[in-house]
C-alpha positions in Angstrom: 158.0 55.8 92.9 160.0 56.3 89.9 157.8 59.2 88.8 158.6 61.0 91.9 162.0 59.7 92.9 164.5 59.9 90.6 165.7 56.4 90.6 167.9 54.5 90.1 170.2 57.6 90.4 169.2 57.4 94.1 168.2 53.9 94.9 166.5 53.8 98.4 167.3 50.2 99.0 170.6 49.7 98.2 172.6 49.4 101.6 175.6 51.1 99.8 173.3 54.5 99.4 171.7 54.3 102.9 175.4 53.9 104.5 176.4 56.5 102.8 173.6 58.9 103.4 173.8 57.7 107.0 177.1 58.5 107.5 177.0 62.2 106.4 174.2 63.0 108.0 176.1 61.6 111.0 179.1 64.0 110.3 177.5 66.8 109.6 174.3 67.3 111.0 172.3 67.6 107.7 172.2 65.5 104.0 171.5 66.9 101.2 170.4 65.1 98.7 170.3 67.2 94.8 167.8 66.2 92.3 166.0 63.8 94.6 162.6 64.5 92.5 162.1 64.0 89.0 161.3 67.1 86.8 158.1 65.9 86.7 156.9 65.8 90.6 159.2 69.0 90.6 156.1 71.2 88.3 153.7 69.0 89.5 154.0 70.1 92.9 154.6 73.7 92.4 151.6 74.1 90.1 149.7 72.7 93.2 151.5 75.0 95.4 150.5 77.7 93.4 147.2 76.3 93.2 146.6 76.6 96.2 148.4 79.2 97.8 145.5 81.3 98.5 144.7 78.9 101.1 147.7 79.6 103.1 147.8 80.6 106.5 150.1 83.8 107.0 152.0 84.5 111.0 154.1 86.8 111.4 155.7 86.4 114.9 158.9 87.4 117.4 160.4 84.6 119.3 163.4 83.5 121.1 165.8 81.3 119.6 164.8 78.7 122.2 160.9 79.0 120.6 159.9 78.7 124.2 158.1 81.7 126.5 160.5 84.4 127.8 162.2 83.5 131.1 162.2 86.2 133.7 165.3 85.0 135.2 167.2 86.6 132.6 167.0 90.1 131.4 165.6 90.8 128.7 168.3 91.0 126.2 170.4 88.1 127.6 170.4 85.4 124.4 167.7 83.6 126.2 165.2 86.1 126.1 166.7 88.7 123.1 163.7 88.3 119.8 164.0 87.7 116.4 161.4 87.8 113.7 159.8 85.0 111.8 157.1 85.2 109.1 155.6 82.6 106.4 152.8 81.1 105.2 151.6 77.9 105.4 149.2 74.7 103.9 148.3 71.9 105.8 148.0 68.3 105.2 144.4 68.3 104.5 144.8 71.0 102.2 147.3 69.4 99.6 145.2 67.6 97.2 144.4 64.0 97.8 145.6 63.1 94.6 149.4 65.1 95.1 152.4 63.4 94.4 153.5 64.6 98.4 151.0 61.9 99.8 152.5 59.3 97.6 155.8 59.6 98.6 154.9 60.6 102.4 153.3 57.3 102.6 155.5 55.2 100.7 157.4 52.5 102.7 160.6 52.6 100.2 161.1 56.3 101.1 159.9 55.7 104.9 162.1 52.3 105.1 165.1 54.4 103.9 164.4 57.5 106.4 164.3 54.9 109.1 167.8 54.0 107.9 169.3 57.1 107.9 168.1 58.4 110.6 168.6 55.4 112.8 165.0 55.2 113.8 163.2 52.1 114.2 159.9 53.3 112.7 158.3 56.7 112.0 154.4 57.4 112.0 152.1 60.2 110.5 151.1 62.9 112.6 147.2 61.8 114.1 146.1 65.0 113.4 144.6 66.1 110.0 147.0 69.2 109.6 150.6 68.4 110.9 152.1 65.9 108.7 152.7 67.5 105.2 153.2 71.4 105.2 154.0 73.0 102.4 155.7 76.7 103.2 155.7 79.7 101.3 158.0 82.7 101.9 157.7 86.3 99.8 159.5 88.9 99.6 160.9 90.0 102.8 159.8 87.0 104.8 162.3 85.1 106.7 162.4 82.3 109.6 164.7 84.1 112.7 167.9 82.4 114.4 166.2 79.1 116.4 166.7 75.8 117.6 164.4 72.9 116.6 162.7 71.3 119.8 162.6 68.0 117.6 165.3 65.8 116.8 165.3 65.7 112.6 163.5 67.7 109.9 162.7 66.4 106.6 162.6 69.0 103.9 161.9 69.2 99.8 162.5 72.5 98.1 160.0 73.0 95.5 160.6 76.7 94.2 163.7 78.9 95.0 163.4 82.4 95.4 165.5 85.2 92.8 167.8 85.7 95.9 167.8 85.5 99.7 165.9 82.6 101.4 169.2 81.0 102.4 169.7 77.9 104.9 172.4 79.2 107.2 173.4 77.3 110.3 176.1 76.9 113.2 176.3 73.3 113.8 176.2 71.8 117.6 176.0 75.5 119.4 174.7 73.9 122.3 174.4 70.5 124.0 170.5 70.4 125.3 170.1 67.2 126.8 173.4 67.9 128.4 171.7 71.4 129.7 174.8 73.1 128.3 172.6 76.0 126.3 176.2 77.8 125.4 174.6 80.8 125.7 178.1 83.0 125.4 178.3 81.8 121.8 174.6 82.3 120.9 174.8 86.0 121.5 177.5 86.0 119.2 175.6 84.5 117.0 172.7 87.0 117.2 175.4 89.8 116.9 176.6 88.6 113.9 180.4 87.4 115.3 179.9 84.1 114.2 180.9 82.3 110.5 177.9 80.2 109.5 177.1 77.9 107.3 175.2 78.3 103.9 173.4 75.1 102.5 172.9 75.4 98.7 170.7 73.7 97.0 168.0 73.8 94.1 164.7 72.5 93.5 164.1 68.9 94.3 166.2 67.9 96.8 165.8 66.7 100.0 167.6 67.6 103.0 167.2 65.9 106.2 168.8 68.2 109.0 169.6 67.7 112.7 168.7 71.6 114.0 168.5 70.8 117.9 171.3 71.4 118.6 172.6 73.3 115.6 171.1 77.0 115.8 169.7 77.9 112.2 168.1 80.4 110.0 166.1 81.5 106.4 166.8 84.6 105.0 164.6 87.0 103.9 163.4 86.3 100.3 164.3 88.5 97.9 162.6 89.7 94.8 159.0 88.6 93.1 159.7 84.4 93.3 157.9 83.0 96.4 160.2 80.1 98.2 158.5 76.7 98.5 159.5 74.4 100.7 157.7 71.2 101.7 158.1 70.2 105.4 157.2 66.1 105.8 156.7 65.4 109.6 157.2 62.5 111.3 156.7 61.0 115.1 158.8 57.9 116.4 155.6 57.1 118.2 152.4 56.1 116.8 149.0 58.5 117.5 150.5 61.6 118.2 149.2 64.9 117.6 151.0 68.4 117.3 149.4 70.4 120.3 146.2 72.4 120.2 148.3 75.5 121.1 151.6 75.0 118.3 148.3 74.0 115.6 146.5 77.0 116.1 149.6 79.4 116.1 151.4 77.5 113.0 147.6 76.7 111.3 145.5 78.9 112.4 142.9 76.0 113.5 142.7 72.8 115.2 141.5 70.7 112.3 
């Protein structure tokens, strides 16, 4: 793990680190964690990225900021309904090579123990199917990922290439209270208006971020200039043998497997 973690700078198993890390992440809502990857796993990683990049799938898509269909109870631009745009490209597990330094530290029980941790999980499992678990993202010039709540609870997140401007995090934490059914919706269009501060996460290549987004509307940017952004999403399920739907696979894929 030392060639991909940059230990003992950030030692996974010390209780000290994961308390720590824990209790930010607790705070607020996301952890950032700077020069997590070595150099090394850093070029090793792009080069594959760029290696492979011609195997991406592109979408290019409007949603709501709910990603769920429109609801015809409210008009159409009422925050529930009003569309923003979201384009990227996309690899898949199966398509990162076998040999990657990603599937090392995906399946590595140091770096899974110490997500547990944090995250206050008891266990997290690969995805069962072939394409959901690794995703590595690529964002040109002008692509962006629109104002949106996650439906899951966490995302895990490596950046691998920044951009020569643009492609900025930006996020409003706890808009809303979903499991409460309080969607807040006043605030959202505020948000969509542009009335509303947000929050700009900087980082640079190699570092992870763990970020709580369902509750906490967020955003990317458009990129800006000739640098692709590379991001690496690592997906996880507290349950063992599930699969991301046939329907989010072939919009986010392009395929089923």
């Amino acid at each position: 793990m030392s060639d991909i973690i940059a230990l003992p700078t950030h030692a996974l198993r010390d209780p000290d680190f994961r308390n720590e890390s824990k209790a930010t992440l607790d705070r607020d809502g996301v952890l950032i964690i700077e020069k997590f990857l070595t150099p090394a796993a850093i070029a090793s990683i792009k080069a594959d990225g760029h290696a492979h990049a011609d195997l991406a799938y592109y979408t290019a898509n409007n949603h709501n900021i709910y990603l769920e269909p429109p609801d015809p109870a409210f008009a159409p631009d009422h925050p529930r309904n009003r569309t923003v745009a979201s384009s990227k490209g996309c690899i898949t597990t199966d398509q990162i090579p076998a040999g990657s330094q990603l599937h090392t530290l995906y399946g590595a029980r140091e770096f899974r123990d110490f997500l547990c941790a944090v995250l206050d999980e008891l266990e997290l499992h690969e995805y069962a199917d072939p394409l959901s678990s690794i995703n590595l993202h690529y964002a040109s010039a002008g692509q962006e990922l629109g104002w949106h709540f996650d439906n899951s609870a966490f995302a895990i997140t490596l950046l691998i290439e920044k951009p020569l401007g643009g492609g900025s995090f930006e996020y409003v934490k706890d808009l809303r209270d979903a499991d409460a059914g309080e969607m807040n919706y006043d605030a959202a269009a505020r948000v969509l208006d542009g009335q509303v501060a947000s929050t700009t996460l900087r980082m640079d290549p190699g570092a992870l971020v763990l970020f709580r987004g369902r509750n906490s509307i967020h955003r990317v940017t458009p990129t800006e200039g000739n640098i692709t952004r590379m991001l690496v999403v690592l997906a996880y399920n507290t349950e063992p043998g599930v699969s991301l739907s046939e329907s989010a696979r072939m919009t986010f894929f392009g395929r089923l497997g």
